[in-house]
C-alpha positions in Angstrom: 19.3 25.1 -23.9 19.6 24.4 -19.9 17.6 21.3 -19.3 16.4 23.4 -15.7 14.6 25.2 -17.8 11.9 22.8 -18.6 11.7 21.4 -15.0 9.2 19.2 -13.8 7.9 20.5 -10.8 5.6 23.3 -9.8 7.5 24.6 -7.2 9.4 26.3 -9.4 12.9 24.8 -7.6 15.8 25.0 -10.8 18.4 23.9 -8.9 17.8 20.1 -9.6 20.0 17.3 -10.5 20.5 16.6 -14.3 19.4 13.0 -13.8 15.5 12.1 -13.7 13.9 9.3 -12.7 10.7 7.8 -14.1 8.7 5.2 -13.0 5.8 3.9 -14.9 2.8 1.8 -13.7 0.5 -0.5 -15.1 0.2 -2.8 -12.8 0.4 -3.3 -9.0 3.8 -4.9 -9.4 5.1 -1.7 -10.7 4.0 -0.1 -7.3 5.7 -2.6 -5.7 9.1 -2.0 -7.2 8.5 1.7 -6.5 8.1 1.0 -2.9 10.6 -1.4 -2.8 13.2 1.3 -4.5 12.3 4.2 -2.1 12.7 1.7 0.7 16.2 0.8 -0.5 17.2 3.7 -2.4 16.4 6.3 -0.3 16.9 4.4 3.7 15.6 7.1 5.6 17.4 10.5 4.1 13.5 11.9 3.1 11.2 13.5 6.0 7.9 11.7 5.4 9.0 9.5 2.6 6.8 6.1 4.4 3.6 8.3 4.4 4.0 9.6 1.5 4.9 5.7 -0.2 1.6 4.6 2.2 -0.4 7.4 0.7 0.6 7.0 -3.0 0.2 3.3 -2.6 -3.3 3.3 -1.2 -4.7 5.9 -4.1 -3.0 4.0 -7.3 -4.1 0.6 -5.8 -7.7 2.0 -5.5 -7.2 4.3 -9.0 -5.9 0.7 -10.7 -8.6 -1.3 -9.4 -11.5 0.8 -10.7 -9.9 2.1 -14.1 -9.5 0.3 -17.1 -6.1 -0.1 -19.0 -4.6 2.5 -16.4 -1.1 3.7 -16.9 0.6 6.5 -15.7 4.3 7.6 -15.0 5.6 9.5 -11.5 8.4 11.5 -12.3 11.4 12.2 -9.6 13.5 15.2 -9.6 16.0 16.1 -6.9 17.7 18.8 -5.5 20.3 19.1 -2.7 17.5 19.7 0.2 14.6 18.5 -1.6 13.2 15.6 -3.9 9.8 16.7 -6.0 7.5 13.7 -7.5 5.3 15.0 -10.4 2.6 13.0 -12.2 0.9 14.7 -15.5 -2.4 12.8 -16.2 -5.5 15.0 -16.3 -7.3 11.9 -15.4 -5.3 11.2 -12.5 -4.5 14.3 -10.8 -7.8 15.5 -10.4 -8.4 12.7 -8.1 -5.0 12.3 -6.2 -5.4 16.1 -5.2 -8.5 15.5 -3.6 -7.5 12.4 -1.7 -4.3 14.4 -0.6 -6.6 16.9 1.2 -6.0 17.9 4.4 -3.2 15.4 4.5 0.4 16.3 6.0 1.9 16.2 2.5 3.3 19.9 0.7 2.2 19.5 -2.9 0.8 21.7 -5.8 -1.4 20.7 -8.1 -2.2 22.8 -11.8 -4.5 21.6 -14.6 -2.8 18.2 -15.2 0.1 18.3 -13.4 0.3 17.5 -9.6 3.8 17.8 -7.6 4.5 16.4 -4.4 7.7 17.9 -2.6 9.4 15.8 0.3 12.0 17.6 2.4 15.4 15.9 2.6 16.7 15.1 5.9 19.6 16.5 7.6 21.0 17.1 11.3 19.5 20.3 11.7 15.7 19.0 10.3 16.0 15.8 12.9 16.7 17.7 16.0 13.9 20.1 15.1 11.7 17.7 14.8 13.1 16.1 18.2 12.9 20.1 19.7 9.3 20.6 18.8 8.2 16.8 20.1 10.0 18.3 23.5 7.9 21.7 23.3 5.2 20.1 22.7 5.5 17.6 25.6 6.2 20.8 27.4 3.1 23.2 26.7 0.8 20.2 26.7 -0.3 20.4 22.8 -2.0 17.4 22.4 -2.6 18.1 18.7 0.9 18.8 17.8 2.1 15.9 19.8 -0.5 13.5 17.4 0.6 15.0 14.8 4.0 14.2 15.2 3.5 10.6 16.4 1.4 10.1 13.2 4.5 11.2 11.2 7.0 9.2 13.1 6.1 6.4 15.1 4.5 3.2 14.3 1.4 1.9 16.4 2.1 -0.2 19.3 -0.3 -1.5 20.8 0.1 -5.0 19.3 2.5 -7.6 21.4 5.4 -8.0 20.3 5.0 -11.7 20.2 1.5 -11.7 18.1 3.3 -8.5 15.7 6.2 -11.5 14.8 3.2 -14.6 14.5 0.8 -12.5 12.1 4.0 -11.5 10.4 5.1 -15.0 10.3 1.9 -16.4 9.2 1.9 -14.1 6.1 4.5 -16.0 5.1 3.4 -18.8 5.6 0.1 -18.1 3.1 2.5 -16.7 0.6 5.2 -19.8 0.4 1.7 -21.7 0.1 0.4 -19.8 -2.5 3.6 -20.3 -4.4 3.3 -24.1 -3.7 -0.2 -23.5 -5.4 1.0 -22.1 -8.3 3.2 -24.7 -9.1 1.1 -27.7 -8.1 -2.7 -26.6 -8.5 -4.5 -26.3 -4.9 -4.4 -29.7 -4.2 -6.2 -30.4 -0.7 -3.2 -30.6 1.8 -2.0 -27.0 0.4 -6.0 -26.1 1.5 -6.3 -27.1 4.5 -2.6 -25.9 5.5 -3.8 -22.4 4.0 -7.3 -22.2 5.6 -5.4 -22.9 9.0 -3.0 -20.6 9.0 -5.8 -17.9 7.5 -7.7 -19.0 11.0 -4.8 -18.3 12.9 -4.1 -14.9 11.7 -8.1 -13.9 12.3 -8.2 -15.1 16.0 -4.5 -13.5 16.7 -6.0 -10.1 15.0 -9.3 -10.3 17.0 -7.5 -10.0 20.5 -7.3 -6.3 18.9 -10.6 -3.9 18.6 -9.0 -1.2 17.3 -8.1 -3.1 14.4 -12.1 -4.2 13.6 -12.4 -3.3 10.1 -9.8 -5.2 8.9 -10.9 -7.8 10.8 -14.6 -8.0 9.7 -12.7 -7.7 6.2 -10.5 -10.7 6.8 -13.8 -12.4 8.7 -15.6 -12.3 5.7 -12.8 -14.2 3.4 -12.3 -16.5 5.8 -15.9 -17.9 5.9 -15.5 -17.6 2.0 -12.3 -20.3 2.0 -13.9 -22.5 4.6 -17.1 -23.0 2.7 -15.9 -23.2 -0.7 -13.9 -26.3 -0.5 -13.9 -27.5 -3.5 -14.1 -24.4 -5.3 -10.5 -23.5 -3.9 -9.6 -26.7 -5.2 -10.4 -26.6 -8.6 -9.2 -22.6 -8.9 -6.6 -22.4 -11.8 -2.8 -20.3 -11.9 -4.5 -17.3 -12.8 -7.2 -17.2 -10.2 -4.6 -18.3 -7.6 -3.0 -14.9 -8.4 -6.0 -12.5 -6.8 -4.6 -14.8 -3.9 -1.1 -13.7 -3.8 -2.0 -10.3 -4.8 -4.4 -10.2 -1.4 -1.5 -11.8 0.3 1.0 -9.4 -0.2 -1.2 -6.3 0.4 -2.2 -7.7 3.4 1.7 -7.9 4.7 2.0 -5.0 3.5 -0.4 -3.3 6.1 0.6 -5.4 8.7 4.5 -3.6 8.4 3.0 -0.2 7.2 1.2 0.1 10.8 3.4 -2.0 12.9 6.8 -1.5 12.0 7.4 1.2 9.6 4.9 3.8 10.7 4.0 7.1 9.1 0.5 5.7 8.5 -2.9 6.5 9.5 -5.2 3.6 11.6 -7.2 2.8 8.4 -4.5 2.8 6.1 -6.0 0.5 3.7 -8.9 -0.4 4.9 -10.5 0.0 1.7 -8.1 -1.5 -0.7 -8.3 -5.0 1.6 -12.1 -4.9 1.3 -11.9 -4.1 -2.5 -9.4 -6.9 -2.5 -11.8 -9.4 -1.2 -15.3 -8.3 -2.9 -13.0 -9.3 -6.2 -12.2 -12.6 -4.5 -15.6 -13.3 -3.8 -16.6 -12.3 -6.7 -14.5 -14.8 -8.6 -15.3 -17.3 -6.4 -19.0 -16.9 -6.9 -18.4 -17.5 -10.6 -19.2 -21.0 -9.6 -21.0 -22.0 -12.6 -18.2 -24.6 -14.1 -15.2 -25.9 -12.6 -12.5 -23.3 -14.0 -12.7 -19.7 -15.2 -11.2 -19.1 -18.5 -9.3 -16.2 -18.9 -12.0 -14.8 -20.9 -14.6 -15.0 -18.0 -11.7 -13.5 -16.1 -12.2 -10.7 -17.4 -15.7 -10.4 -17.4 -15.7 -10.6 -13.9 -13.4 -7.6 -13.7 -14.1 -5.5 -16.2 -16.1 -2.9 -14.1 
């Protein structure tokens, strides 16, 4: 039997490669190393492929977060001008077709099964894309010429100077975090952490159109600096929410500011999701350290 018979995808396209490619998550690592392969994997040969990564990341980080033991599998089949992502959950794809409303993404979506299709890039798609951006420069189309922008530019309106600090003080948290995690949050680790979180809030507040995250970031910073010595008696596995917040939030920071293809409140929500969990855990003040089981009765939703 020809294996293109029982394709994947629901746009019907049987001229795929033999070789399929899985990827299953269960965790927000595993989006990670999805983003990270379509980042290297791929460079930029796929029209839309950072908004579609932005998008996808955004609704499993938010499905993850509010569902229980989730786990589900996107599958990848390619063909010479196009590459199809299918996921087959009826839990899922319900919701993932209604967040990919109105979005600038081609997909189909039939009782369980929801497929994604992103156009491969060539010559001839890149100077049509350049030749519409041209006519619509021309004819004055201020909609189309959004629209395109969204699709292909990253926002600019940070310096280029406080883009590099914020980026470099992301670091910074993280290589403290990692200090933490080997060490315990001992007070010098702290205090370096709680500065450098202060430094990233007032850089950020120099920009209005960035006010959500801000208030968002606002909001965890009064949490650190009032909660001294909670933070210092927070345990390997409660230091983790930190790294996970950490790394989201860099991962905004370049989705907006250096890779583009997002929207403005490109995870606005996940960030604020991310930090009602930490002050949740925080708040779980009652003894020194949270055992694993009270771990997961603070999370278990």
């Amino acid at each position: 039997m020809d294996f293109r018979e029982n394709i994947i995808n629901l746009f019907g396209d049987h001229h795929i490669s033999s070789i399929r490619q899985v990827f299953s998550f269960t965790s927000e690592n595993d989006l990670d190393q999805c983003w990270n392969y379509f980042q290297d994997s791929h460079s930029e040969s796929i029209t839309n492929r950072n908004y579609f990564m932005s998008l996808f990341y955004e609704f499993s980080h938010q499905y993850m977060t509010a569902s229980e033991n989730s786990n589900f599998e996107l599958i990848l089949e390619q063909s010479e001008n196009h590459v199809y992502l299918s996921i087959i959950d009826r839990h899922l794809t319900p919701s993932l077709s209604e967040f990919l409303e109105n979005k600038m993404l081609e997909y189909h979506f039939l009782k369980e099964t929801l497929t994604i299709r992103l156009e491969k890039e060539d010559k001839a798609s890149a100077q049509t894309v350049e030749t519409m951006a041209v006519a619509a420069e021309i004819e004055n189309d201020e909609e189309l010429s959004v629209s395109l922008s969204k699709q292909i530019k990253a926002y600019d309106f940070i310096t280029n100077d406080d883009l590099i600090e914020l980026l470099a003080l992301c670091e910074d948290m993280q290589d403290i975090i990692s200090f933490a995690k080997n060490m315990g949050c001992i007070e010098d680790l702290y205090i370096r952490f709680r500065s450098c979180f202060s430094l990233f809030l007032v850089t950020l507040g120099n920009y209005p159109e960035l006010d959500k995250v801000y208030d968002t970031i606002s909001s965890l910073s009064t949490l650190i600096n009032s909660n001294q010595e909670r933070f210092l008696t927070l345990t390997i596995d409660e230091i983790a929410f930190f790294d996970g917040f950490m790394y989201s939030l860099e991962r905004w920071l370049k989705a907006l500011f250096v890779e583009g293809c997002v929207s403005l409140d490109f995870m606005d929500d996940s960030l604020q999701a991310d930090v009602e969990t930490i002050s949740m855990l925080i708040a779980n003040s009652s003894s020194a350290k949270c055992t694993k089981e009270e771990l997961d009765d603070i999370f278990d939703f």
